[in-house]
N, C-alpha and C positions, 0 to 999 in steps of 0.2 A: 348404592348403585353407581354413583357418580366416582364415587374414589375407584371401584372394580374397574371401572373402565380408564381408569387414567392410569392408575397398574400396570393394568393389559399394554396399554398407549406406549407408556413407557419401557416396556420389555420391550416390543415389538423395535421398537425405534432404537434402541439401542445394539438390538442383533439385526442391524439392517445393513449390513455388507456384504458386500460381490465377492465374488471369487475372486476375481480381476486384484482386489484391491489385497486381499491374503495373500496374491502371488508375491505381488508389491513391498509389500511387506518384509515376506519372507528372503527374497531376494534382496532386501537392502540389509536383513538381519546375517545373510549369511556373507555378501559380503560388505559387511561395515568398512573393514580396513582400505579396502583397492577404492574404496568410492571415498572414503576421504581422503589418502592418498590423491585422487584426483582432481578432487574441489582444489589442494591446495595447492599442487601444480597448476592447474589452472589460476589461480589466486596470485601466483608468484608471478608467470607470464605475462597477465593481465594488468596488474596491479593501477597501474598508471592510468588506462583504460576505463578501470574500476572507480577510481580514485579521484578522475577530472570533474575539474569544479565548471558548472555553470552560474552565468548569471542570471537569476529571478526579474520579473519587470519590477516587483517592488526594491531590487537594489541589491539586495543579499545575493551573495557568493554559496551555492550549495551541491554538493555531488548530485551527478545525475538521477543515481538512484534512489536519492531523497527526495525528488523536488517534489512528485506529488506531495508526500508525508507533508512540505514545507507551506504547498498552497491551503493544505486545511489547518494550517497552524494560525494561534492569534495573530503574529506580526503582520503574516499577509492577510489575513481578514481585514484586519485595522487600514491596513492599505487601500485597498479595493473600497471598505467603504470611503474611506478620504475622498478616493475617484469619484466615488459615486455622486457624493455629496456638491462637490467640485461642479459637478458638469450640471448636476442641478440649477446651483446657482448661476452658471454662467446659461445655459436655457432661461433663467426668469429672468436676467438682465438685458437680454437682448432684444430688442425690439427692432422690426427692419421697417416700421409703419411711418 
């Protein structure tokens, strides 16, 4: 009984698209060409735009559209805890009594 319904579950869910999104689809299948054509015009205009590096607080130099990707990477994790740790210690050190 248990497998039937996860079957079921799973046909269901996988035929589970809109129209909306078949349009979608189909409009990006017919035109592939003009719509890449224009990513890469765009891409060539841009480039520079695309391409500009900032600076992270932990030190690293990284394009803008990476920096998320950069904050859940180990070196910035490692960092932050540092911080963490850091401000810790300097809280139990302090005494103003």
């Amino acid at each position: 009984m248990f497998l039937y319904i996860m079957d079921t579950y799973q046909t269901d869910s996988s035929q589970n698209t809109t129209d909306d999104e078949d349009e979608i689809i189909g409009y990006y299948e017919a035109n592939k060409t003009s719509i890449s054509m224009q990513k890469k015009d765009y891409y060539k205009k841009n480039r520079t735009k695309i391409l500009k590096k900032v600076k992270c607080e932990c030190g690293r130099f990284i394009t803008k559209n990476q920096l998320l990707r950069h904050k859940r990477s180990k070196i910035h994790q490692q960092y932050e805890n540092f911080l963490k740790d850091c401000d810790k210690k300097l809280d139990n050190s302090i005494n103003f009594d």
